[in-house]
N, C-alpha and C positions, 0 to 999 in steps of 0.2 A: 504494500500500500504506500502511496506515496505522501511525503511528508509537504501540506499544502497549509498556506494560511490566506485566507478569506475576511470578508467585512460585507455585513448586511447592507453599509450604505455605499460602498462603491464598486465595481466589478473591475479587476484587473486590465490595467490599461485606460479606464475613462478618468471623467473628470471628479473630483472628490467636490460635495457641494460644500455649501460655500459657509453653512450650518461650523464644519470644522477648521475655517481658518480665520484668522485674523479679519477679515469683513464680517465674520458671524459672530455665534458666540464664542470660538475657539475653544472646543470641549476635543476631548480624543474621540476616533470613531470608534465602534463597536468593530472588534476582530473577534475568529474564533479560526483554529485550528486543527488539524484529526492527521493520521500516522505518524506520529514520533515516533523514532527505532525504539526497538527494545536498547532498555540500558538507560534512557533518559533518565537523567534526577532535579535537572532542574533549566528553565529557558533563560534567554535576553532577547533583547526586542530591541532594534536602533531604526530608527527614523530620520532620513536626510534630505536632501535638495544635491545634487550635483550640479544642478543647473546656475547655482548663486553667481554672483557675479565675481564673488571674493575665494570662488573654489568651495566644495563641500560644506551646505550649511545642515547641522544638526537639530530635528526637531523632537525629539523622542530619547531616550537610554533608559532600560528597565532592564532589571538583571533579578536572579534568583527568582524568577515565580516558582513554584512547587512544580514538579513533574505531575503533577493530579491535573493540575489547571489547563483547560481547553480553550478558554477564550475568553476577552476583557470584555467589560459592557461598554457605553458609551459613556464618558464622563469621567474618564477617572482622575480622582482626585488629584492637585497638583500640589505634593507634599513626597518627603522623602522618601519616608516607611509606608507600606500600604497594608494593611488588616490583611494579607494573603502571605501567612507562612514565613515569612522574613525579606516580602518581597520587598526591591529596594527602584527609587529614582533618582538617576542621577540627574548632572545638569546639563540641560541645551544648550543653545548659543547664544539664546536670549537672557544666559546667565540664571539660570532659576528651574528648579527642580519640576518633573513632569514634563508635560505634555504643549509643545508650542505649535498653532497649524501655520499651512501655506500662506506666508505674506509676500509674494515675490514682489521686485517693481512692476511698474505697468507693461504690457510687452507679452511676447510668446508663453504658451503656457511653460510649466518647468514641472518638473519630475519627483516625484515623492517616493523613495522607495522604503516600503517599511520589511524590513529582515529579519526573523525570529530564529535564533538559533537554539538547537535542540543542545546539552550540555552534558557530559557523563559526571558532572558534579556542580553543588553550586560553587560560586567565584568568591571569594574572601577579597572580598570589598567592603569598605564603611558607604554609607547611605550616601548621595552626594557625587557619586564615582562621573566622569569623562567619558566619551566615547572612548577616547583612545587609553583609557583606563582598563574599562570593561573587554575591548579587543585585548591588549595582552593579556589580560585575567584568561580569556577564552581557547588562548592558543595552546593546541594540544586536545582541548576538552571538547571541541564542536561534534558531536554526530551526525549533523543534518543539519543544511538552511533550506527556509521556506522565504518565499518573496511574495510582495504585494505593490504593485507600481500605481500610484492614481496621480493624473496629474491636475496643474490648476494655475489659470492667469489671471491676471488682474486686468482689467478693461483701462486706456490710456484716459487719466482727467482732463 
């Protein structure tokens, strides 16, 4: 079975509405996921933009959810610790823990790719952790990534 992660509000490849970015309320979208390898004990989730103008913008780092866990609802909280097991958020690049949506400039849409990695252990991180924090915590540990690309532009003022 293949290791896949999905979201009730956007289908792989379109436009993520506008409910999750920075013109809306900027809440996270609903994901959920099904085949993680045997062996899983625990995921991370990083959410980026390639598209920025300044090179890779980070909007998402979630590390340790429980291997039990199948899928996030919408909303979730934007705070370190989350009531799920010792799950942890670190910070985006809007400087601040959780969940940041698409703000791009006005102009072409840009690319959202959210990556859940499946992990043969959780990452010995404090609450707070970096992308490039949680990537070397992962190295070695990945069993599986799953992808989800939605993209989103901002209409010219």
């Amino acid at each position: 079975m293949a290791f896949i992660l999905t979201s009730a509000a956007f289908k792989d490849g379109a436009a993520i509405p506008g409910k999750y970015t920075c013109d809306g309320v900027d809440v996270s979208p609903p994901l959920a996921w099904s085949g993680a390898p045997a062996g899983t004990r625990s995921f991370a989730l990083i959410a980026d933009d390639p598209d920025a103008p300044a090179g890779s913008w980070v909007h998402w780092v979630l590390y340790n959810l429980p291997a039990g866990v199948s899928e996030l609802p919408e909303n979730i909280a934007k705070v370190e610790s989350l009531d799920l097991d010792g799950a942890r958020q670190g910070r985006n690049d809007f400087r601040r823990p959780g969940y940041g949506g698409p703000c791009p400039p006005p102009g072409p849409p840009h690319r959202y790719f959210f990556k859940l990695y499946a992990l043969d252990a959780p990452l010995k991180l404090k609450a707070g952790a970096q992308k490039r924090d949680v990537e070397a915590a992962m190295e070695g540990q990945v069993l599986a990534t799953a992808q989800l690309m939605g993209t989103y532009a901002r209409a010219k003022r």
